[in-house]
C-alpha positions as CSV (number, residue, x, y, z in Angstrom):
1,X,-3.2,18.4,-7.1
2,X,-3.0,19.6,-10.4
3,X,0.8,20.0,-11.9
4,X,1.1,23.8,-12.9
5,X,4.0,22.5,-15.7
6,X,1.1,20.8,-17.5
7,X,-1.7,23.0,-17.5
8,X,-4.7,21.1,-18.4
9,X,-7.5,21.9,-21.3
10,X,-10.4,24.2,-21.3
11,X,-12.7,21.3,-21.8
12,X,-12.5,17.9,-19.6
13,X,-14.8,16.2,-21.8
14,X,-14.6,16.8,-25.2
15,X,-16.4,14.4,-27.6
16,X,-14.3,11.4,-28.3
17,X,-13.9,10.0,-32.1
18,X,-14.4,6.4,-33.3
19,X,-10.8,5.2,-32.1
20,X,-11.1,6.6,-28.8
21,X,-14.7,4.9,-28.2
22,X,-13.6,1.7,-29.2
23,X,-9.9,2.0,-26.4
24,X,-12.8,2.5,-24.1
25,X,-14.8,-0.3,-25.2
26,X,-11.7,-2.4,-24.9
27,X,-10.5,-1.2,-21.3
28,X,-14.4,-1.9,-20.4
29,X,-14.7,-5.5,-21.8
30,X,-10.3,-6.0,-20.1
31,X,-11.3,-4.8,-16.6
32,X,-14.7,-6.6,-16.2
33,X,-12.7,-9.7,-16.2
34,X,-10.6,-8.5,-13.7
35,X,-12.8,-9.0,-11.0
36,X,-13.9,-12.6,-12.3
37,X,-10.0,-13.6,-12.2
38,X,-9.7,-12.5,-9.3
39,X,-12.1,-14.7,-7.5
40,X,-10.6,-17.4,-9.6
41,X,-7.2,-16.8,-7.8
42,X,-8.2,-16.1,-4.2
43,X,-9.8,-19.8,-4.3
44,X,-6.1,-20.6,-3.9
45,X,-4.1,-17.9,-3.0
46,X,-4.0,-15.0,0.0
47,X,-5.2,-11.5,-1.1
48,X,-1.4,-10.5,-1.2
49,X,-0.3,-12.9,-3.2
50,X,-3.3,-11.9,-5.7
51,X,-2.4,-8.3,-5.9
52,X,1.8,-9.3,-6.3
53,X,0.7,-11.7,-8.6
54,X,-1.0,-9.0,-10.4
55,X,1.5,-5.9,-10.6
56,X,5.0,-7.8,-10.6
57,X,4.9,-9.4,-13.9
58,X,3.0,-6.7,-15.5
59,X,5.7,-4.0,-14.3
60,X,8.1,-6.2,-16.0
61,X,6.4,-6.3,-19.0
62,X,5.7,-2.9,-19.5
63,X,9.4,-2.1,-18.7
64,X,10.6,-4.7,-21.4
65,X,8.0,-3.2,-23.6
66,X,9.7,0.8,-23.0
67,X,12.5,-1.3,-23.4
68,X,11.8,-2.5,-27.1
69,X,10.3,0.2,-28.2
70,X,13.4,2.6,-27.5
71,X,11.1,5.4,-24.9
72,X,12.9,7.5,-22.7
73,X,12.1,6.4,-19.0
74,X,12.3,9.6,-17.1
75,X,14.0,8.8,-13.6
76,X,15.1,12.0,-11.8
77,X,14.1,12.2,-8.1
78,X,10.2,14.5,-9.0
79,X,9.4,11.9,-11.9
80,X,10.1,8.8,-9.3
81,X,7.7,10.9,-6.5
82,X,5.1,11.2,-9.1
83,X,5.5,7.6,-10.4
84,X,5.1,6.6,-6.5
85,X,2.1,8.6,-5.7
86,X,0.8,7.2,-8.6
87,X,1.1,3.6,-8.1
88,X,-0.2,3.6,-4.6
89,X,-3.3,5.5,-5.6
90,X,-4.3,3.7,-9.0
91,X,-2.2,0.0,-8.1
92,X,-1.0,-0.8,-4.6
93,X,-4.3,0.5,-2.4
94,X,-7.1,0.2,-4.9
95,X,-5.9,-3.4,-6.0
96,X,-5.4,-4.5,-2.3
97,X,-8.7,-3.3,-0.7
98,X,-10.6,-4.6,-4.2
99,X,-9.2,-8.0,-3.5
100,X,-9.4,-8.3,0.6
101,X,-13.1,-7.1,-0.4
102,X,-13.4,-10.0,-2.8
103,X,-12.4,-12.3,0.0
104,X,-16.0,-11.0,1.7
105,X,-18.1,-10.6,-1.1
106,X,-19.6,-11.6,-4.6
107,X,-17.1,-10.0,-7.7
108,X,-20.3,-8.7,-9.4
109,X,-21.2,-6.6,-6.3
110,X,-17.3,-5.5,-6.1
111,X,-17.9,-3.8,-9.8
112,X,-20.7,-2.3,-8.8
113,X,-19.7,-0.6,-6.0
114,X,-16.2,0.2,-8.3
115,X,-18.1,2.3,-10.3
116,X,-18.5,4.9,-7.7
117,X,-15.2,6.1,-8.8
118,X,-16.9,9.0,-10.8
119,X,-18.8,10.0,-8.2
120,X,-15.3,10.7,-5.6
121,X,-13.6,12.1,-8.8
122,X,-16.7,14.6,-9.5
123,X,-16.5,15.7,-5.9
124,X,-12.9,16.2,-5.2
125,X,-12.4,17.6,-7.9
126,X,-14.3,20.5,-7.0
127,X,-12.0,20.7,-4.2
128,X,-8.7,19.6,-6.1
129,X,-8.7,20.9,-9.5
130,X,-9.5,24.9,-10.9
131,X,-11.3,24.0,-13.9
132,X,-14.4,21.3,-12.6
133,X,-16.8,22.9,-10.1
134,X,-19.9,21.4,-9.3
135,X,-22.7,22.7,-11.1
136,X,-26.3,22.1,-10.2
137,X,-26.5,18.8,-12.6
138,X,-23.4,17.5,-11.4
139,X,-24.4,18.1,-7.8
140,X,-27.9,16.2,-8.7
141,X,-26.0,13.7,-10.6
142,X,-23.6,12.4,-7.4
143,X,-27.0,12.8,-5.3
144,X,-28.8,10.2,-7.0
145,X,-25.6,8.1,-7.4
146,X,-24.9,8.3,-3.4
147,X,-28.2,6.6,-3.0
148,X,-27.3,4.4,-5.5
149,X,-24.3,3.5,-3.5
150,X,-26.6,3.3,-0.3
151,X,-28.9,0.6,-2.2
152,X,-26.0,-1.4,-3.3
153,X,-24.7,-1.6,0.4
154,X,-28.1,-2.6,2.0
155,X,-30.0,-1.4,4.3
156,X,-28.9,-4.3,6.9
157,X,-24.9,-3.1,6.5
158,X,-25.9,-0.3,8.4
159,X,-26.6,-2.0,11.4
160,X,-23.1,-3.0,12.0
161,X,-19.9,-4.1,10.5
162,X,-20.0,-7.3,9.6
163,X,-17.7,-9.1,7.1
164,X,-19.8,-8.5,4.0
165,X,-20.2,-4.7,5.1
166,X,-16.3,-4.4,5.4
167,X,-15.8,-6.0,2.2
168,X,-17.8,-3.4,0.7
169,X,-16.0,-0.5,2.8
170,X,-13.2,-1.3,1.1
171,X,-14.1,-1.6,-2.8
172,X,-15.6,2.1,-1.6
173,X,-12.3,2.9,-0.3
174,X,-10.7,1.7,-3.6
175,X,-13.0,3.6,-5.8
176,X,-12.2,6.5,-3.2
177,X,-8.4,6.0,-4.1
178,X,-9.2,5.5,-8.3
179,X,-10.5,9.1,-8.0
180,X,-7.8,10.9,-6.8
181,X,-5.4,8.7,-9.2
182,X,-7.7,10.2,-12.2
183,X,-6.9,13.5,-10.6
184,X,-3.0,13.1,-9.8
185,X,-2.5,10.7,-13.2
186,X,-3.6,14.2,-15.4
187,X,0.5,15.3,-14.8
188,X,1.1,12.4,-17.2
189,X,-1.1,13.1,-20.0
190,X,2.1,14.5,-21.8
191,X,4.1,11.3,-21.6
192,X,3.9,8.2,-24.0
193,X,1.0,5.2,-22.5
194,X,3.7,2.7,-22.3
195,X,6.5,5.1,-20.5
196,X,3.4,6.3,-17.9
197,X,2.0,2.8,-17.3
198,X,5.1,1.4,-16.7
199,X,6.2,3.9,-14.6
200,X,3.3,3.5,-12.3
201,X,2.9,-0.4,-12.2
202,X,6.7,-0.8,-11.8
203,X,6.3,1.6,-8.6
204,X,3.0,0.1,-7.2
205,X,4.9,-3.4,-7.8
206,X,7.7,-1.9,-5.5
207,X,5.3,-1.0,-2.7
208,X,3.5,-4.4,-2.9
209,X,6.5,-6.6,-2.7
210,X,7.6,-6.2,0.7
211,X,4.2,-6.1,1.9
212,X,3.8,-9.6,-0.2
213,X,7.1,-11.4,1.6
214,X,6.8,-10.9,4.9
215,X,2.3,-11.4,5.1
216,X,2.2,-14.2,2.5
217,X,5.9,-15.7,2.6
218,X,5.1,-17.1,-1.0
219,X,7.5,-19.6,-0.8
220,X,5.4,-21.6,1.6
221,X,2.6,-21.4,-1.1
222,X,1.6,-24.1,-3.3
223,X,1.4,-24.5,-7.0
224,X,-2.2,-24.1,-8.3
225,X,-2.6,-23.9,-12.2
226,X,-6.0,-22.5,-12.2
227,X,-5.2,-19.5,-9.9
228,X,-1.7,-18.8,-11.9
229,X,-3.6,-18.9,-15.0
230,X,-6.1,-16.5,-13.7
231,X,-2.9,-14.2,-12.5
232,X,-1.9,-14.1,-16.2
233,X,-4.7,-12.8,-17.5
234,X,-5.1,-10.4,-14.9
235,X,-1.3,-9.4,-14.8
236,X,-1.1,-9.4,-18.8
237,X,-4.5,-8.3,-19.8
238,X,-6.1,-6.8,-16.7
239,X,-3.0,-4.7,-16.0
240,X,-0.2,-4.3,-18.4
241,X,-2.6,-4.1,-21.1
242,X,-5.6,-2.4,-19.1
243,X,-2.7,0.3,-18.2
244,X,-1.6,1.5,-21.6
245,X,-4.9,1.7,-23.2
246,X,-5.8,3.7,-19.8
247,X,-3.2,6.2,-20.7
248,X,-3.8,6.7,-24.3
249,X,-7.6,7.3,-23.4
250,X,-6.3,10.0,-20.5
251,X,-4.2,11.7,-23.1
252,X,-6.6,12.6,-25.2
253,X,-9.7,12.2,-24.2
254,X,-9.1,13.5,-20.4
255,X,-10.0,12.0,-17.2
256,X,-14.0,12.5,-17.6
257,X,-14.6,10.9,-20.3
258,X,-12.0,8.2,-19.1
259,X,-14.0,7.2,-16.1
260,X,-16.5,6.0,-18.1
261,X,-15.5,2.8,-18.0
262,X,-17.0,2.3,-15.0
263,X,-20.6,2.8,-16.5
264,X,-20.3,-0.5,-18.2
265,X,-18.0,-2.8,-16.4
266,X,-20.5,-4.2,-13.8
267,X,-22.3,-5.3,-16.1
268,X,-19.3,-7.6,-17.4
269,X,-18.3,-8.9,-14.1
270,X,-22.0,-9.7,-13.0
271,X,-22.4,-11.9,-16.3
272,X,-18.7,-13.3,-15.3
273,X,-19.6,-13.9,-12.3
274,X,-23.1,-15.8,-13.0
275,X,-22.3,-18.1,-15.6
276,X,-18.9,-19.3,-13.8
277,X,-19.0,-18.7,-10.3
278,X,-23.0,-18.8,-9.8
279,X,-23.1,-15.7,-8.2
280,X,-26.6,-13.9,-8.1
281,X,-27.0,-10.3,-7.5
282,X,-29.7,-9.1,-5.4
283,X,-32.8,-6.6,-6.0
284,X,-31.1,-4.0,-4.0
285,X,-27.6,-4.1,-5.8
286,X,-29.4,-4.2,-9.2
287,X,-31.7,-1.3,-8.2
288,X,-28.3,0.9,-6.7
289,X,-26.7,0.3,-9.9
290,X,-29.4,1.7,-12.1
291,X,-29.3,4.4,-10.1
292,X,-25.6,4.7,-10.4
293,X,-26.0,4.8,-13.8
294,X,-28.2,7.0,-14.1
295,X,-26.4,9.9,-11.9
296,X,-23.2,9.1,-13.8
297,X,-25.2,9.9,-17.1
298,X,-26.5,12.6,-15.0
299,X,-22.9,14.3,-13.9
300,X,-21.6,13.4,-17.6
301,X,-24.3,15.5,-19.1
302,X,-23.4,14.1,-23.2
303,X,-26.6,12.3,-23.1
304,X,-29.0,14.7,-21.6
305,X,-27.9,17.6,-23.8
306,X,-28.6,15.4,-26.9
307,X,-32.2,14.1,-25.6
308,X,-33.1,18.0,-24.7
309,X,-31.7,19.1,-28.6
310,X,-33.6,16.0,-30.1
311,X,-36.8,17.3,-28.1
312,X,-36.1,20.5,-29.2
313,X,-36.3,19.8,-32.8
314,X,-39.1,18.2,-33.2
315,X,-42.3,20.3,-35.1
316,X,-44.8,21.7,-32.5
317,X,-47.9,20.5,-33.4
318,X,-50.3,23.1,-34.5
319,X,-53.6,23.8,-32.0
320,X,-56.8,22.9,-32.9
């Protein structure tokens, strides 16, 4: 998947600077509300309505905003292709199942299960990508994390498919399809944030309408402040925003160090969601994330190689 016309660096995780920490920090702090609004809007409004609400207004304003700001918009017939393939994988199909999953279970929960997005990337990426096998650690890493996954599931999902069981299945099979995005968004490292995300949300905006109009036929729908003023902050924030900061951290940082994000936003949307929705996570969710956590920090490596150097440096004390 991998575009030959923009080869991609040596290292996939280089060590990011102050400016890039704090983008990350920022994305983080953006997209753990995203989760919160959303619950906020489905109180009133179909899942399809939700996701349009979402990715239309944002599209537009990151198209005014290329607009204003004089970038060149390419729009031959491979750039369009791209842009599509793009917007379904990191927009249209992520954004739908993570909402229609909302409809069946706790937002808290949804981020946690969203953050096994490293672990699909880590994995196809073996198979997708010439430049990130899986090493031993890495291997270990999505191992623990997997269980992790299992825990946050339950064991009593597994005795059928109920509605909380396929409300999880499909935060999975977003996190599934934010992987792959990672892996087919590295062709767009080259191009300005603002041009790339508006490229993509414009495009997942064109896939959702249709689907939006004939499911939802929002002119049947009533006027709700509360959920439009969730759909703002999500559309403006959560997405138009969310979108050009995720692009500047891609194009520099890479995709590794990008889905990082992840590590920290369940913890965001599980305060969210306890102080304003009274939402309570259970043991086993809180015990599968730690162990998310902890094979993330595993696959990334950063922090192990800096605990073994610290170790390593320390005076041997002498023997009796």
């Amino acid at each position: 998947m991998d575009d030959p016309g923009n080869p991609l660096p040596a290292v996939m995780n280089p060590a990011m600077d102050g400016r890039e920490w704090g983008l990350l920090v920022l994305l983080t702090a953006v997209w753990s509300g995203t989760f919160f609004l959303n619950a906020v809007a489905l109180a009133a409004y179909p899942a399809a309505s939700v996701v349009a609400g979402r990715l239309i207004p944002a599209a537009l304003l990151l198209l005014l905003l290329v607009r204003l700001t004089r970038r060149p918009m390419p729009i031959g017939a491979k750039d369009l292709g791209a842009y599509l393939v793009m917007g379904a994988l990191n927009g249209a199909i992520p954004f739908g199942l993570i909402v229609w999953g909302q409809t069946r279970i706790d937002s808290g929960l949804a981020a946690i299960l969203n953050a096994a997005t490293p672990l699909f990337t880590v994995l196809l990426a073996h198979f997708l990508t010439d430049n990130e096998r899986l090493t031993l650690r890495r291997l270990a890493g999505v191992a623990v994390g997997v269980f992790g996954v299992a825990l946050v599931v339950g064991p009593d999902a597994w005795s059928g498919l109920t509605g909380d069981a396929l409300g999880q299945l499909a935060v999975l099979g977003a996190a599934l399809s934010y992987a792959l995005a990672s892996i087919w968004g590295r062709r767009f490292r080259a191009r300005a944030p603002a041009t790339a995300a508006a490229g993509q949300v414009g495009a997942a905006a064109i896939l959702v309408l249709p689907v939006w109009l004939i499911l939802d036929r929002p002119w049947t729908l009533a006027v709700d402040g509360e959920a439009l003023l969730a759909l703002a902050g999500v559309s403006v924030f959560g997405t138009a925003v969310a979108y050009v900061i995720y692009f500047s951290i891609l194009r520099s940082a890479g995709s590794t160090n990008l889905m990082l994000v992840t590590l920290l936003m369940p913890f965001g949307a599980i305060a969210l969601g306890s102080a304003f929705l009274g939402e309570r996570i259970g043991a086993y969710a809180l015990a599968g994330m730690a162990l998310i956590v902890a094979g993330l920090v595993t696959i990334d490596g950063r922090a192990l190689s800096a605990l073994s150097r610290r170790l390593g440096r320390r005076p041997r004390r002498a023997a009796p």
